[in-house]
C-alpha positions as CSV (number, residue, x, y, z in Angstrom):
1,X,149.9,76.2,53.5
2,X,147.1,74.9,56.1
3,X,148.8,71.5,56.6
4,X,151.7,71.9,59.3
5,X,155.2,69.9,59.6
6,X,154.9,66.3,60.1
7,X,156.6,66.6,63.6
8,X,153.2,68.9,64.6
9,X,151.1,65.9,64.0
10,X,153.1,63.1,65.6
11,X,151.9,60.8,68.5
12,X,153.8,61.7,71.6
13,X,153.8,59.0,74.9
14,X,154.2,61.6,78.0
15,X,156.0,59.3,80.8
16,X,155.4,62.0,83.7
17,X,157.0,59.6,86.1
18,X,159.9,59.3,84.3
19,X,160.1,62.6,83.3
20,X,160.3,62.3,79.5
21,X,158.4,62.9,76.3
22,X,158.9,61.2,72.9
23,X,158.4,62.4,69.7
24,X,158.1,60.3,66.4
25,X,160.9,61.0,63.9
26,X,160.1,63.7,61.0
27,X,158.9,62.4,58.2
28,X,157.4,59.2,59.8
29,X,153.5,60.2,60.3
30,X,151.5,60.1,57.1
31,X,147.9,60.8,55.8
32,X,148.7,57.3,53.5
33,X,146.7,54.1,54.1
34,X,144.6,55.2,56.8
35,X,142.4,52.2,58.3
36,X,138.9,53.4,57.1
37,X,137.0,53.4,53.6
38,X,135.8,57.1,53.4
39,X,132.3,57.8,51.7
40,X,132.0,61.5,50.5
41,X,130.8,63.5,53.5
42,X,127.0,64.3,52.9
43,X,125.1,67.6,54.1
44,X,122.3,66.7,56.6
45,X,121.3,69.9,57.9
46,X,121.1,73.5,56.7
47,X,120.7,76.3,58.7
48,X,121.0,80.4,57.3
49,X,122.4,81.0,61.8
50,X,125.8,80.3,61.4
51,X,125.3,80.1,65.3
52,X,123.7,77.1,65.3
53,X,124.7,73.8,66.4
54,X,123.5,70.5,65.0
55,X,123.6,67.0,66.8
56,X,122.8,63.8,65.2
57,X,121.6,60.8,67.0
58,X,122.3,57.1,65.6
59,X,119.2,54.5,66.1
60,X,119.6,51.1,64.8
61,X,118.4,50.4,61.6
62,X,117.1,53.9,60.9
63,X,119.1,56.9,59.3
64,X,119.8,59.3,61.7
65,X,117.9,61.8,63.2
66,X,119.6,65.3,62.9
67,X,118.5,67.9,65.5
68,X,119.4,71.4,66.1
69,X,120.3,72.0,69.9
70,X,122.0,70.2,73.1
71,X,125.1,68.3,72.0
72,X,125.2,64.3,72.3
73,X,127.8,64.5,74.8
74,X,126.2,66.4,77.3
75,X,124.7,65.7,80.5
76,X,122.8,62.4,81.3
77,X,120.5,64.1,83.6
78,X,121.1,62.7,87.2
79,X,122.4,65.3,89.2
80,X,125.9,66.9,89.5
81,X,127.4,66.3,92.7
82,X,127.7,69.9,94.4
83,X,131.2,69.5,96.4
84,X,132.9,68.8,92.3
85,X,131.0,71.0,90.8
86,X,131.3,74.4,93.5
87,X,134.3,74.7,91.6
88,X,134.2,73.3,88.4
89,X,133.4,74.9,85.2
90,X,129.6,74.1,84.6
91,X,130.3,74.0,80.4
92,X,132.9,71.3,81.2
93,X,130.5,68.8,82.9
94,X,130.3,65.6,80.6
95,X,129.2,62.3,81.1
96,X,129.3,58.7,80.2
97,X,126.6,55.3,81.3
98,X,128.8,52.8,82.7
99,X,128.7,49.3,81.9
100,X,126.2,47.5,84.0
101,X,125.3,50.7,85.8
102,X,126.3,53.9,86.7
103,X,127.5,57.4,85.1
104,X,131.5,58.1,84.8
105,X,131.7,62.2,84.5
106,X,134.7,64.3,84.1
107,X,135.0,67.9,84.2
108,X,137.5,70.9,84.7
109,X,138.2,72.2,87.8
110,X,139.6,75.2,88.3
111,X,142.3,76.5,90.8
112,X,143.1,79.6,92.3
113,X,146.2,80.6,89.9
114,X,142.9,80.1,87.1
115,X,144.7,77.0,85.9
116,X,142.4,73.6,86.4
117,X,142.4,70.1,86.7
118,X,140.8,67.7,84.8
119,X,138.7,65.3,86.9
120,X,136.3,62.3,86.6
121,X,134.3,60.5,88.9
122,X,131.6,57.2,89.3
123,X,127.9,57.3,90.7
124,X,126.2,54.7,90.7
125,X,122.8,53.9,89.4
126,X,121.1,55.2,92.7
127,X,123.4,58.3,92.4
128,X,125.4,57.5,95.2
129,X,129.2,58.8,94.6
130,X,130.9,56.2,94.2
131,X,134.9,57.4,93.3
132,X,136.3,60.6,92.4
133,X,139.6,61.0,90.2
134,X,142.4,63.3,89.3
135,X,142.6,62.4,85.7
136,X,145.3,65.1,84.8
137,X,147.0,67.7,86.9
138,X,150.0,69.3,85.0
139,X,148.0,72.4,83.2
140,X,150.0,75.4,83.4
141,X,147.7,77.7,81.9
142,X,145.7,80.8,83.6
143,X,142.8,80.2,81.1
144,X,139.8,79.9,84.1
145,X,137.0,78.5,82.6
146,X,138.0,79.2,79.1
147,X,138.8,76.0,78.0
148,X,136.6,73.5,75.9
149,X,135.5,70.8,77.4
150,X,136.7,67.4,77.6
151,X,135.0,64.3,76.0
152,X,134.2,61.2,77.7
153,X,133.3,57.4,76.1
154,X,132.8,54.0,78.3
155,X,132.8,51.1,76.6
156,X,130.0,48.8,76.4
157,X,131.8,45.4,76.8
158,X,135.1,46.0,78.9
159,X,134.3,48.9,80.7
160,X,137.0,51.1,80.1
161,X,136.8,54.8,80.4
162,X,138.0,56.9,77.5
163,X,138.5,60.8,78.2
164,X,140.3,63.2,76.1
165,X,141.2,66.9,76.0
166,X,143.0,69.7,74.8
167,X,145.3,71.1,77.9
168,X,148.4,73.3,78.0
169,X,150.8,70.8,79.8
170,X,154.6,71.6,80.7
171,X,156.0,70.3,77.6
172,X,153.3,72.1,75.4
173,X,149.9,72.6,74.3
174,X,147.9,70.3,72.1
175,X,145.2,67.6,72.9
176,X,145.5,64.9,74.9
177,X,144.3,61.0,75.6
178,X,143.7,59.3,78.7
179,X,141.9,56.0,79.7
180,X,140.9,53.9,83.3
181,X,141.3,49.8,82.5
182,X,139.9,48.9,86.1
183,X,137.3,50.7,87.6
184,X,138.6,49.9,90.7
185,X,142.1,51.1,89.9
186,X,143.9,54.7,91.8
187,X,144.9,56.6,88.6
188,X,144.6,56.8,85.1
189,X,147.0,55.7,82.7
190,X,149.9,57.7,81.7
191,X,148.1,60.3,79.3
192,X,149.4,60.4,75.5
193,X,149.7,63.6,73.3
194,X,147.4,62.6,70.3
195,X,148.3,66.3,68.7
196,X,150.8,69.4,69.5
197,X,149.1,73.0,69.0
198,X,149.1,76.0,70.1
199,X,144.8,76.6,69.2
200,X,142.5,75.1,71.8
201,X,140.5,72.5,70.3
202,X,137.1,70.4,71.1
203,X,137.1,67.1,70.5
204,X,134.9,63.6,70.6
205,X,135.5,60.1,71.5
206,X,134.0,56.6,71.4
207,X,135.1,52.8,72.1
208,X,133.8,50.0,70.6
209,X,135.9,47.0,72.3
210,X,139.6,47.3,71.2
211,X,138.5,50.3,68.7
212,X,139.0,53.8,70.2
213,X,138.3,56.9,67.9
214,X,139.6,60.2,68.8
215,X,138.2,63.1,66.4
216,X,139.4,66.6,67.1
217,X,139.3,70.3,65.4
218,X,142.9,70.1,64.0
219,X,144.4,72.5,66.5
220,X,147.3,73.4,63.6
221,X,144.8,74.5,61.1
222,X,144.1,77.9,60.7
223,X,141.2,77.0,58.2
224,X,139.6,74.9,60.4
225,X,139.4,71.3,59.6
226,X,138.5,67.7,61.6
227,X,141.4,64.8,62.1
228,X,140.9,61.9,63.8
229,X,143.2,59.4,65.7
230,X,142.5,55.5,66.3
231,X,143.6,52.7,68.6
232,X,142.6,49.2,67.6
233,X,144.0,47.9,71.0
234,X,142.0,49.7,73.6
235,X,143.7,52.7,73.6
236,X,147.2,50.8,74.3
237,X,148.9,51.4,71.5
238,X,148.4,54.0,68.1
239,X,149.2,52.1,64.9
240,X,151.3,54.9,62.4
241,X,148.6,54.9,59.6
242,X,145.7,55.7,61.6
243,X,147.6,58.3,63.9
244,X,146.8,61.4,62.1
245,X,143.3,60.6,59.6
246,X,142.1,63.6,57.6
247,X,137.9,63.8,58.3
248,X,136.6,67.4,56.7
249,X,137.7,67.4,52.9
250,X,136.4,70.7,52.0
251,X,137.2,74.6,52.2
252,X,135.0,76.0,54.5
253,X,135.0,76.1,58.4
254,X,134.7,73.0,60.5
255,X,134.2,72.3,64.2
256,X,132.3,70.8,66.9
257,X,133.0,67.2,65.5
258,X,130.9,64.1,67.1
259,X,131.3,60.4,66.8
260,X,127.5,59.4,65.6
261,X,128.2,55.6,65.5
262,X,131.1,53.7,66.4
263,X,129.7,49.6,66.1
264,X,129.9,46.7,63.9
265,X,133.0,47.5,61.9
266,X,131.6,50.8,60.8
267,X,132.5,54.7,62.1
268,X,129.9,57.9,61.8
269,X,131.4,61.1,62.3
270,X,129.8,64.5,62.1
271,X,130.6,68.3,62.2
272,X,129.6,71.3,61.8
273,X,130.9,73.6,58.7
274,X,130.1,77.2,58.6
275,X,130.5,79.4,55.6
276,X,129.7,83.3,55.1
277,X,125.8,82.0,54.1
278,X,125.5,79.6,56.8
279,X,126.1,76.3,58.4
280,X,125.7,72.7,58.1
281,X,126.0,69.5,60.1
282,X,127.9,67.1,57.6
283,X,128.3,63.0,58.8
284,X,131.0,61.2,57.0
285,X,130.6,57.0,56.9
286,X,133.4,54.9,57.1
287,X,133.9,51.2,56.7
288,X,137.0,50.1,59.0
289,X,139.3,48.2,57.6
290,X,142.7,46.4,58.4
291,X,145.8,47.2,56.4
């Protein structure tokens, strides 16, 4: 059976200062109720490579445009600081425009026992380094650079920073949340397990205001299949019905999901399925709703 125990998917707070990590009670997470009307996911793209990788691209008041190649979440283009990235791992780099200005990027860097750290940093709009960050430092794992990479969202009207990632951390593997409320601020917040598992996973993220969507390959499915986790307060706090949210709905393969659009009470998500004649970029709309 491809769906785990409930305990597997349940939200986790890790207080590192305090030295403790909380798990929800079997039984409590649920796929019930989740906060978003589903449409049926829809095929966009075909392709007879099973290799290839689709990205789609949301513009206002068109459909979007579905291309075959870099993925959205890649680099912006101004140029990689070379003291970070000597020793980061050059398919981690991703980035993020600030509000009013600026790029926030975060990456992997790695150490000499191969295990890394994540970290993020600000430039500026002149590409002046602003600020650079320890995000997360307890990986325990001698991986090198053979780790996905993390994902990385600023949002438009408060400014937070959004990053998450899939990291083997003392108390277990599984993928991991972390946000920045002022830019100005020394650390991160406390990080927060979204999902214990042993497979590394890739993962997107997005912010519209208080709404934070965190869409992830299921890293307990041996299928292969997309979840997603929300936050209607800003990443604060992760309401019970949308803590685990089934995405994919069919047999096949999926991966490499992406958050096409995340604005006016409506959620885009896409990923790739591959099957033993192909692949395909599917998008799934949502309407978000309050229960």
């Amino acid at each position: 059976m491809d769906r785990p125990d409930a305990v597997d998917f349940c939200m986790a707070f890790r207080l590192r200062r305090l030295g403790v990590g909380v798990l929800c009670v079997i039984g409590a997470c649920t796929w019930d109720a989740p906060p978003v009307d589903w449409q049926p996911p829809t095929p966009l793209a075909t392709s007879v490579d099973s290799a290839s990788r689709f990205t789609a691209r949301w513009t206002s008041g068109a459909t979007p445009q579905v291309v075959i190649g870099t993925p959205a979440d890649a680099q912006l283009g101004s140029p990689r600081p070379a003291l970070e990235f000597s020793t980061s791992c050059p398919n981690s780099w991703v980035e993020a425009s600030a509000a009013g200005g600026g790029v926030w990027s975060a990456w992997w860097q790695i150490r000499p026992d191969s295990s890394a750290r994540l970290m993020a940093h600000f430039r500026d709009s002149l590409g002046a380094t602003r600020r650079t960050m320890t995000v997360d430092s307890v990986d325990v794992a001698p991986l090198g650079c053979a780790r996905p990479a993390p994902a990385i969202a600023v949002d438009p009207v408060n400014g937070y920073v959004h990053i998450g990632y899939y990291m083997v951390a003392p108390e277990g593997p599984g993928l991991f949340y972390v946000h920045l409320m002022d830019p100005k601020a020394s650390a991160f917040e406390p990080p927060v397990a979204m999902v214990y598992g042993e497979k590394p996973v890739r993962v997107a993220i997005a912010s519209a205001h208080d709404t934070v969507a965190v869409v992830y390959e299921d890293p307990n499915s041996e299928a292969g299949r997309i979840a997603m986790s929300m936050s209607f307060t800003a990443g604060h706090l992760w309401e019970q019905t949308a803590r685990l949210i089934r995405v994919s709905t069919s047999s096949q393969h999926a991966s490499t999901p992406q958050v096409v659009k995340l604005s006016g009470g409506e959620l885009w998500l896409g990923w790739k399925e591959a099957s033993q004649s192909g692949s395909a970029f599917l998008l799934r709309r949502a309407r978000i709703v309050s229960r």
